[in-house]
VOGU-3710 file (C-alpha; in Angstrom, 3 decimals, decimal comma):
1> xxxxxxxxxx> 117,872/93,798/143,199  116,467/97,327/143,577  118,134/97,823/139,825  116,122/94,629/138,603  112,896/95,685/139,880  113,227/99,069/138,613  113,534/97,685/135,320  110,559/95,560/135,487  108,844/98,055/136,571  109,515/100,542/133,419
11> xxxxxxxxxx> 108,829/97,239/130,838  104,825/96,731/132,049  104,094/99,657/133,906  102,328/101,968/131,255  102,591/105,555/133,232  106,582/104,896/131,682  104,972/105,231/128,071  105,100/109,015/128,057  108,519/109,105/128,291  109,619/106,192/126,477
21> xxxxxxxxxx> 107,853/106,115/123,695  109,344/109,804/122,378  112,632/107,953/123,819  111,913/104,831/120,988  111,291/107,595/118,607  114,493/109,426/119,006  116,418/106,339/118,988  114,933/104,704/115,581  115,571/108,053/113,935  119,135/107,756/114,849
31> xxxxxxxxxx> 119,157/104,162/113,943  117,446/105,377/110,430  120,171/107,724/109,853  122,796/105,236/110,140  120,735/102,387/108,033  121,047/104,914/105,165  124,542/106,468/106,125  126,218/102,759/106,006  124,165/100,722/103,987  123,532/101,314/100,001
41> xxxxxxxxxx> 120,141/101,889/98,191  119,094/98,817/96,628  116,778/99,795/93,167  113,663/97,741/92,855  110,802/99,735/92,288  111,271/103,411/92,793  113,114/103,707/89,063  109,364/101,739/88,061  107,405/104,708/89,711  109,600/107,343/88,239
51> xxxxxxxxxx> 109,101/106,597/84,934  105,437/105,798/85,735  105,354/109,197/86,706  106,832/110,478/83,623  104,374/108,764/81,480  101,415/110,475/83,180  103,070/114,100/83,475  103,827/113,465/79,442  99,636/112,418/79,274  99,594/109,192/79,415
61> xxxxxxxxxx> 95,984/107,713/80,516  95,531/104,082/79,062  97,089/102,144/82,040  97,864/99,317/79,954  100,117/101,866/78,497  101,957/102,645/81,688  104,974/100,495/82,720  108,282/100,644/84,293  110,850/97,836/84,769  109,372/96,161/87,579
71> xxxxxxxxxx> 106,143/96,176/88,293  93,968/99,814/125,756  97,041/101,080/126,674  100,286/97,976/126,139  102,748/98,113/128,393  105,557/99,791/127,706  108,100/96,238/126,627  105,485/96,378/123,632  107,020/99,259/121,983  110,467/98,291/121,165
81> xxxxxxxxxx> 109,461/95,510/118,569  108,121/98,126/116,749  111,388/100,016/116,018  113,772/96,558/115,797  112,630/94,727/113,026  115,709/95,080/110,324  113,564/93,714/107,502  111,075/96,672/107,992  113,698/99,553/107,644  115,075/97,862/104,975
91> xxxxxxxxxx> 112,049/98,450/103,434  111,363/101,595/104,351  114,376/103,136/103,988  117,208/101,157/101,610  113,957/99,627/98,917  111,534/102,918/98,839  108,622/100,989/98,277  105,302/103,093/98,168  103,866/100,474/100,572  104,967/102,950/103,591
101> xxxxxxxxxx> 102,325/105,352/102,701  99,728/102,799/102,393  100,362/101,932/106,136  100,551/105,452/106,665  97,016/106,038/105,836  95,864/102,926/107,213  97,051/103,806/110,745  95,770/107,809/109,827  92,586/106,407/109,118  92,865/104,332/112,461
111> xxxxxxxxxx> 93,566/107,069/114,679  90,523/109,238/113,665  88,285/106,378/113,861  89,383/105,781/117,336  89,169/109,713/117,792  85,591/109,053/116,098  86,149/111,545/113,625  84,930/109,362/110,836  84,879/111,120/107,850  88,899/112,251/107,821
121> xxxxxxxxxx> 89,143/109,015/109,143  87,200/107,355/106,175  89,250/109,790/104,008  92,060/108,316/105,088  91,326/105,115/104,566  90,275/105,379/101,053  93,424/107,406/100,115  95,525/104,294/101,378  93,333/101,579/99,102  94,444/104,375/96,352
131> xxxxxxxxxx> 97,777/103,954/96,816  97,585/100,105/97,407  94,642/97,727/96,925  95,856/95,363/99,787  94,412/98,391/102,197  90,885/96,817/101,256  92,152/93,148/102,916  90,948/95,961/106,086  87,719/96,903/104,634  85,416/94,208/106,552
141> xxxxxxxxxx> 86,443/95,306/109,891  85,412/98,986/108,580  82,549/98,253/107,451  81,217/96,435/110,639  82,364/99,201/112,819  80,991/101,969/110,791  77,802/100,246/111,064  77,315/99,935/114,569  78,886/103,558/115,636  76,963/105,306/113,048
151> xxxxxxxxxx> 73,558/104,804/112,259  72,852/103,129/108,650  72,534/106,335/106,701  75,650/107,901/107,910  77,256/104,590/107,555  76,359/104,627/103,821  77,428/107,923/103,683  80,810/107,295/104,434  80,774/104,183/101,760  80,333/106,626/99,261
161> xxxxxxxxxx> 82,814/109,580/100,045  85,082/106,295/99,978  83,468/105,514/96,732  84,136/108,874/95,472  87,342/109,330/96,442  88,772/106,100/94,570  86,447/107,911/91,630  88,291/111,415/91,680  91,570/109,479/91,645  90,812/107,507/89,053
171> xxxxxxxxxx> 89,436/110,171/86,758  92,395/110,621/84,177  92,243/107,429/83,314  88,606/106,247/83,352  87,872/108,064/79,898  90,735/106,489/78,264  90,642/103,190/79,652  88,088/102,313/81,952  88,075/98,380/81,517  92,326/98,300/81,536
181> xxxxxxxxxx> 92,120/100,692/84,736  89,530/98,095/87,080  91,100/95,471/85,436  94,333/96,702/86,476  93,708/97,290/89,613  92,206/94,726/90,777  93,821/92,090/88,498  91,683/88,887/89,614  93,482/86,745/87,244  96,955/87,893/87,781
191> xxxxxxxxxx> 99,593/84,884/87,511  101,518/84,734/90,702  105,443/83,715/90,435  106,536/80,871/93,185  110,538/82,541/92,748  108,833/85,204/94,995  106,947/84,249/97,269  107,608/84,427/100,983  104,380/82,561/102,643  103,986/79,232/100,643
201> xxxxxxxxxx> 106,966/78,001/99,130  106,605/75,278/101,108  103,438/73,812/99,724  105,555/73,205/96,113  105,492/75,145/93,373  102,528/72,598/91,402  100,587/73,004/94,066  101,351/76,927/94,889  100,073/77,799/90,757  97,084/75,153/90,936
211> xxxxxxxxxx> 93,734/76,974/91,096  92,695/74,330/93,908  94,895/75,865/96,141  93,386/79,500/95,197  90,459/78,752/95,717  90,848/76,783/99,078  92,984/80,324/100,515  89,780/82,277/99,170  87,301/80,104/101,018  89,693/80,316/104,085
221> xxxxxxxxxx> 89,784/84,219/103,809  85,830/84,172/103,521  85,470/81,796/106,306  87,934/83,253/108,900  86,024/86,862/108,056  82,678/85,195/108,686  83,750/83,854/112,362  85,198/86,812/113,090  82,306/88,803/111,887  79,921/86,966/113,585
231> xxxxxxxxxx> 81,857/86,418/116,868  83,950/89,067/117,404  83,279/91,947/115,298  79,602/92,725/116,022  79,789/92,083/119,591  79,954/96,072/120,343  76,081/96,076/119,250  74,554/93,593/121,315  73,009/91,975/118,194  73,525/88,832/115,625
241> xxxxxxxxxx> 74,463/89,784/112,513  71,349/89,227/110,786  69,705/91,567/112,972  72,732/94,251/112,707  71,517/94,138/108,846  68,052/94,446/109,349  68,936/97,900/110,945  68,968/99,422/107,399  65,182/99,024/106,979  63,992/99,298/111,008
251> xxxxxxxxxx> 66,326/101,609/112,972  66,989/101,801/115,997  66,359/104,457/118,101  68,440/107,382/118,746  69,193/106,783/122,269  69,893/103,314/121,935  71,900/103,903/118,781  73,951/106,424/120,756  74,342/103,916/123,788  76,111/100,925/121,146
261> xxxxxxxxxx> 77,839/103,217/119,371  79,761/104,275/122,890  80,909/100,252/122,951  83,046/100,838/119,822  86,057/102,129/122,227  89,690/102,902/120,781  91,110/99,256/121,480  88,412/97,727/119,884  88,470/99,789/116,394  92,393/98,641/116,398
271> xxxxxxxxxx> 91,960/94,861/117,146  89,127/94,637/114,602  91,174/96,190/111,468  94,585/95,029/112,375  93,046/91,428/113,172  91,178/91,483/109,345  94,620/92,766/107,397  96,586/89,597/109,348  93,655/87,441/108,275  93,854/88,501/104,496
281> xxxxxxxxxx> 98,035/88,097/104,745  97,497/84,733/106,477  95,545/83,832/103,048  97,111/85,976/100,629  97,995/83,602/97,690  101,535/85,238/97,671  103,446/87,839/99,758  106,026/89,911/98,764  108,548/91,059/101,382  107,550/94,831/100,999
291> xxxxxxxxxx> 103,843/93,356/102,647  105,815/93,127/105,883  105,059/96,479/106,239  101,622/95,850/106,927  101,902/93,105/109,598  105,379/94,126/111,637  103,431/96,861/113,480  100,602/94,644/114,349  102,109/91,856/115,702  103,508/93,290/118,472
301> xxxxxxxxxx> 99,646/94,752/119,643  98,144/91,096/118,080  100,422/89,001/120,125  99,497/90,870/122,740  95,800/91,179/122,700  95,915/87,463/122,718  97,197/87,249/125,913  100,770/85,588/125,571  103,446/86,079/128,076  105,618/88,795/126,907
311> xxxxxxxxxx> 108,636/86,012/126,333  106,436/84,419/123,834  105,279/87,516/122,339  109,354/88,421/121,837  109,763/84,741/120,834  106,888/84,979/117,814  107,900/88,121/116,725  111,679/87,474/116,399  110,730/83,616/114,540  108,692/86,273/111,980
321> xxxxxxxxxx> 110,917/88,868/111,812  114,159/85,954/111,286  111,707/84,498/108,684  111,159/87,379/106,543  114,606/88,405/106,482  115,670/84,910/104,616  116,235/85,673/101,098  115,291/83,956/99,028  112,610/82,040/100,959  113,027/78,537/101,481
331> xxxxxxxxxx> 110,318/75,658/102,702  111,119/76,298/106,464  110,957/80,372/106,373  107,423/80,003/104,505  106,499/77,441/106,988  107,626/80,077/109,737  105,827/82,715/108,177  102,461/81,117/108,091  102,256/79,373/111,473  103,327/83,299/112,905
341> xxxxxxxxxx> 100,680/84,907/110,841  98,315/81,989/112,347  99,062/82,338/115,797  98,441/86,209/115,944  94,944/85,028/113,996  93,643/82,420/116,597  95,391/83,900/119,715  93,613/87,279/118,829  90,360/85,115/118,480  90,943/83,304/121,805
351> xxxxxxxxxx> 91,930/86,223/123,452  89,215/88,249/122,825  86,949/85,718/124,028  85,879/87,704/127,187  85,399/91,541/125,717  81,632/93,011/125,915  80,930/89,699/127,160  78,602/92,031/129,196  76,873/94,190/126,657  73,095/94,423/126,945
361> xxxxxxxxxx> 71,283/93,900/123,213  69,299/96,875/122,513  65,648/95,436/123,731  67,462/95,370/127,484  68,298/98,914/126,457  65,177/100,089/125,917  63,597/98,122/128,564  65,841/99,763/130,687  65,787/103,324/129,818  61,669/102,811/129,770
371> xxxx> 61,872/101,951/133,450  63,971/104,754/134,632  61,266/107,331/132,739  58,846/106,021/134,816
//
C-alpha cells in the first residue's frame, strides 16, 4: 500500500517534476536512438529539400522555378504523453520533415513570451512562420497578448520586426518573382488531394473538394477565433474588445498599463497560442500526418487545462495518437481525429471559464490607485 501511494504521489505531486522531467528526457533520447538504430529511413520529403537547396545555392530565385519530387505547473503524469506518441518520432526522426523546426520556434517564441522578453520572443515566432506558414494558424493569440502586455506602440513595433523578418527572408526571391513567391506561399487556391488527408475523409471525397465545405471550415475558424477572442483571450485586460482597440488612439495610462500587463502570466500566454493552433487544425481543410507535430505536445497541457480526470486525458490522447498512426486514413480514424481535436477546443473553453474571473477593468484601477494617493 505504502508502494501504491508513493506512486501516486510522484504522478500529481509537481515538486517530483525536477527530477523527472530530465528523467523523461534521458529516456526518449534512448528511445530515439533505438527508433533510428532498428527502424529504416523512410524518403518523403528531405530528397525534395535537398534539391531545393541545390537550386538556390546554383541561383535559382523564381520560386515557380524551384521543385523537388514531392512537394501553471501540470503535474508530473502530464509529461510522459509527451515522449510516447510513436507517430511523432516517426516523424521526427524516420520522415525528417522540416515541420520539427517550425514547432521548435513556436515553443522558442513561447518561452520568451512567457519570460516577457518579447522581441527574441517575436523573433522567434516569425522565424517559425518562415519555415512553415501553418505557424500563423498561432498568430491571433499573439496578437491579442502583445496588445494587452505592451502598450499599442510597442505592440506595433513588434508587428513589424515580424514584418521585416519574413521581408529579409524573402529577399532573394522578391526581385525575381514577387507575385510567384506570395502566391506561393500562401497558395489560397491550392487544390487539396482527399488520398491524403487525415481529418475529413469521412465527410466523402465530393463533399471534402466542394468549395461549400471550404468555406463552412473558414467561417468555423473565424467564428471559433472570435469567441475565443472575445471570451477568453482579452480577459487579462479587464476590457471588451472594442475598447481593447480603441487603446490605439486613447491610451491608457502607464500605471494602469503596467498593472494589465502583469495579468498576462506564463500559463496564460501558453493556453492562448496552443488553444488558437488546435483551433486552426480543428478547421484545417486537410492535415497531413507531419501536422501532428504541432498538436501532440499540446494535447497533453489542452486536455489538461480543461479539467479532465487524468484517465480521460490518457484516454483522448491515446484515441488521437491510435488515430493518426492509421495509414492510410479511413472514415473512423478521421472521425477520431476531429472529435479529439474538438474536445481539447471546447474543454479548453469550458475550462477556462473561471480564470481572471476577478480582474478589475482599468476605470476600477484608476479609481483605486486615485484613492490610495489621497
Amino acid at each position: 500500500m505504502d508502494l501504491f501511494n508513493r506512486a501516486i504521489d510522484i504522478a500529481v505531486n509537481p515538486k517530483h517534476t525536477r527530477w523527472l522531467s530530465p528523467l523523461l528526457l534521458v529516456a526518449d533520447a534512448c528511445l530515439c536512438v533505438l527508433i533510428i538504430w532498428k527502424i529504416p529511413y523512410t524518403e518523403i520529403d528531405w530528397k525534395a529539400y535537398m534539391q531545393q537547396i541545390a537550386q538556390y545555392r546554383s541561383g535559382e530565385r523564381d520560386y515557380t522555378l524551384m521543385k523537388g519530387d514531392t512537394g501553471p505547473l501540470a503535474p508530473p503524469y502530464i509529461f510522459p504523453l509527451l515522449i510516447l506518441s510513436k507517430r511523432l518520432h516517426s516523424i521526427f526522426l524516420l520522415r525528417l520533415f522540416n515541420d520539427c523546426f517550425a514547432v521548435l520556434a513556436l515553443f522558442v517564441a513561447i518561452y520568451f513570451y512567457q519570460r516577457r522578453i518579447f522581441t527574441v520572443g517575436s523573433v522567434a515566432y516569425s522565424f517559425g512562420v518562415g519555415i512553415k506558414m501553418s505557424l500563423l494558424l498561432a498568430a491571433p493569440a499573439v496578437g491579442i497578448i502583445l496588445l494587452q502586455v505592451l502598450p499599442f506602440r510597442r505592440a506595433v513595433n513588434a508587428a513589424f520586426l515580424m514584418a521585416q523578418l519574413q521581408f529579409t527572408l524573402a529577399f532573394p526571391f522578391l526581385p525575381v518573382n514577387a507575385r510567384a513567391y506570395i502566391g506561393r506561399s500562401f497558395q489560397l487556391d491550392r487544390q487539396f488531394f482527399f488520398k491524403w488527408t487525415v481529418n475529413w475523409r469521412f465527410v466523402g471525397e465530393e463533399t471534402f473538394l466542394s468549395r461549400e465545405f471550404a468555406v463552412a471550415l473558414l467561417v468555423g475558424n473565424l467564428a471559433l477565433l472570435t469567441i475565443f477572442g472575445l471570451t477568453r483571450w482579452t480577459r487579462p485586460s479587464g476590457l471588451s474588445a472594442p475598447a481593447l482597440a480603441k487603446t490605439a488612439f486613447q491610451p491608457l495610462p502607464p500605471f494602469v498599463q503596467q498593472r494589465m500587463a502583469l495579468n498576462i502570466n506564463p500559463s496564460f500566454v501558453l493556453t492562448s497560442i496552443l488553444s488558437s493552433m488546435i483551433i486552426g487544425m480543428l478547421c484545417a481543410r486537410s492535415l497531413h500526418y507531419q501536422f501532428y507535430s504541432y498538436i501532440a505536445w499540446s494535447t497533453p497541457f489542452l486536455l489538461w487545462k480543461a479539467g479532465l480526470h487524468p484517465i480521460l486525458i490518457y484516454l483522448v490522447w491515446a484515441a488521437q495518437e491510435w488515430a493518426w498512426n492509421v495509414y492510410p486514413s479511413t472514415k473512423m480514424s478521421s472521425m477520431v481525429v476531429v472529435a479529439c481535436l474538438a474536445v481539447q477546443v471546447v474543454g479548453v473553453w469550458w475550462g477556462t471559464r473561471q480564470d481572471f474571473a476577478d480582474v478589475k477593468v482599468p476605470g476600477d484601477v484608476e479609481k483605486e490607485d486615485a484613492g490610495h494617493i489621497e
